[in-house]
C-alpha positions as CSV (number, residue, x, y, z in Angstrom):
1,X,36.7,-36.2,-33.5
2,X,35.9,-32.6,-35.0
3,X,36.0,-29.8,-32.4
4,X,32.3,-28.4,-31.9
5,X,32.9,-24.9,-33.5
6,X,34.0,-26.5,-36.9
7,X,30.6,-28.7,-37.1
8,X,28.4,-27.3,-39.6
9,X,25.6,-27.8,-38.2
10,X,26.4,-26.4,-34.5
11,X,24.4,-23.2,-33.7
12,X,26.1,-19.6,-32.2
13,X,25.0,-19.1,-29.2
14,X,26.5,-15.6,-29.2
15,X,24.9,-12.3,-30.1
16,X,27.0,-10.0,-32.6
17,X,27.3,-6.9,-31.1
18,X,29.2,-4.9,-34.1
19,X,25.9,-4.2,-35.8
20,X,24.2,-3.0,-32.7
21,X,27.3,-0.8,-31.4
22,X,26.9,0.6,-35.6
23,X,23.3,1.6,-35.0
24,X,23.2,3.1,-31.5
25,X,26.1,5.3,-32.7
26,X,24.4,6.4,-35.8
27,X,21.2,7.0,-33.7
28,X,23.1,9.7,-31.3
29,X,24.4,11.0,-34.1
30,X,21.1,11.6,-35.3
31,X,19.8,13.2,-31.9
32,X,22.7,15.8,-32.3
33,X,21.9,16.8,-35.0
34,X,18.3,17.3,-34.6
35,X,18.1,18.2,-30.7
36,X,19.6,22.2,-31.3
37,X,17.2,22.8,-34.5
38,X,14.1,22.0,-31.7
39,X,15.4,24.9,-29.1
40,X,15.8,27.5,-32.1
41,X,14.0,30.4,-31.5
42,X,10.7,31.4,-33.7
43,X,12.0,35.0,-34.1
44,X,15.9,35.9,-34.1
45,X,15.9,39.2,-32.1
46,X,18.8,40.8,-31.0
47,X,18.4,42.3,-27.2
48,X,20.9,45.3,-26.2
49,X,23.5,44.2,-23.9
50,X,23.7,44.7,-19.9
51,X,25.1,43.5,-16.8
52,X,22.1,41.8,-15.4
53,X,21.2,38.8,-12.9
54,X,19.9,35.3,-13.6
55,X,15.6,35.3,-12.9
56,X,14.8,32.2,-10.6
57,X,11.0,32.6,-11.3
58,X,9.4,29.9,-12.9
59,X,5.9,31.8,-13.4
60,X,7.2,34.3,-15.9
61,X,5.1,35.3,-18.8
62,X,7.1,36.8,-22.2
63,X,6.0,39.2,-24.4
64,X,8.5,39.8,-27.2
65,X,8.6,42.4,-30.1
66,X,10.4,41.7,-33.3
67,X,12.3,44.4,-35.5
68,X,9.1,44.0,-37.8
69,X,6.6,45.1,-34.7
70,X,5.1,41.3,-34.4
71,X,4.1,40.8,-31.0
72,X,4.7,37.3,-29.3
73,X,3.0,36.0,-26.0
74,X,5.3,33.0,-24.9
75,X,6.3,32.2,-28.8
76,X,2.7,32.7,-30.1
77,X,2.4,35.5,-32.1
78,X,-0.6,37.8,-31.4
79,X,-2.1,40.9,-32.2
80,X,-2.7,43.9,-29.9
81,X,-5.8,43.1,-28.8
82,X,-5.2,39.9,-28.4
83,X,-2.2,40.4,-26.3
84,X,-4.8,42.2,-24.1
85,X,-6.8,39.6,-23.2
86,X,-4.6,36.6,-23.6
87,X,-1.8,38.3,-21.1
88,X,-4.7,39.5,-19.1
89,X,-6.0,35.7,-18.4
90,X,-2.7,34.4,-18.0
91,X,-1.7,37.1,-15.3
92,X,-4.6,36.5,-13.2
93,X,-3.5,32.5,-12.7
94,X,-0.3,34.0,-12.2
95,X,1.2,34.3,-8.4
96,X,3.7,36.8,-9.2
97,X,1.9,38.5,-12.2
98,X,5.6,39.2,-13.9
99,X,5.9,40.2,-17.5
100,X,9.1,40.3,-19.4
101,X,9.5,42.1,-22.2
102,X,11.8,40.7,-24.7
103,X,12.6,43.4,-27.6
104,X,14.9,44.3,-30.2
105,X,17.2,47.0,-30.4
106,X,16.3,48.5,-33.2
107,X,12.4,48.4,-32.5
108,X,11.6,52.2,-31.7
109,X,10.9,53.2,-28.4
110,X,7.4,54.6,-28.9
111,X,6.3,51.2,-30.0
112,X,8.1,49.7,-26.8
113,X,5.7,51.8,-24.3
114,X,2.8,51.0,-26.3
115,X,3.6,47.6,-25.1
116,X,4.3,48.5,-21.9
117,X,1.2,50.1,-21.9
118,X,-0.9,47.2,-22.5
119,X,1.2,45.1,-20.1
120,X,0.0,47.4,-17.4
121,X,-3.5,47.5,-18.1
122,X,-3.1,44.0,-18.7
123,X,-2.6,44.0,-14.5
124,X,1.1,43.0,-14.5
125,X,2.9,44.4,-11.0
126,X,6.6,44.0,-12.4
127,X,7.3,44.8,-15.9
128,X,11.3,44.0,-16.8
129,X,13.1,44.2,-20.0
130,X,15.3,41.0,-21.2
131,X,19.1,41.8,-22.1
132,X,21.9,40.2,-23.4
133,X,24.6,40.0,-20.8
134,X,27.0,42.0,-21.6
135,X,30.7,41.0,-22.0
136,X,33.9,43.0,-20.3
């Protein structure tokens, strides 16, 4: 009598799991890959350094100002008048009517309170400036 796994005609009852094991790993591979290029940044800016604290607010609005004196609102560039009204709607649906201003070091500092300028009249109560944090 022939065993039943040397019949030809018996069927496998078992699932190879070498090819599956193959393509999850090549699908996280994948997902590293990609995931990091979706959190990159619109603009590269580089903030000046200080010793700061860690904001807990959730409802706060971005304005950021490139080396080039583009003007973001929340990673959508905008123009000054623009960034008038735009801020001005968002601020009013806003509890805490924060604004951060995110710039870059080199951006000149007349250009910086022309910003800040519209952020007030915008009706933001707290205007604060982003920073790196600074290492000892």
């Amino acid at each position: 009598m022939i065993p039943a796994a040397k019949k030809p005609d018996a069927t496998i009852n078992s699932i190879n799991v070498t090819p599956l094991v193959d393509v999850c790993l090549v699908l996280v591979i994948i997902f590293m890959v990609t995931v990091p290029m979706l959190f990159k940044p619109l603009r590269e800016i580089i903030m000046p350094k200080a010793y700061t604290a860690q904001s807990q607010n959730k409802q706060i609005i971005y304005v950021t100002c490139t080396r080039d004196k583009l003007m973001f609102l929340d990673e959508e560039e905008v123009n000054v008048q623009a960034l008038l009204e735009r801020l001005g709607a968002k601020l009013i649906t806003s509890e805490y009517k924060v604004v951060i201003i995110r710039a870059d070091e080199k951006l000149p500092y007349d250009h910086i309170t022309q910003v800040m300028a519209i952020v007030k009249k915008a009706g933001a109560r707290k205007i604060y400036f982003a920073t790196e944090v600074k290492k000892n």
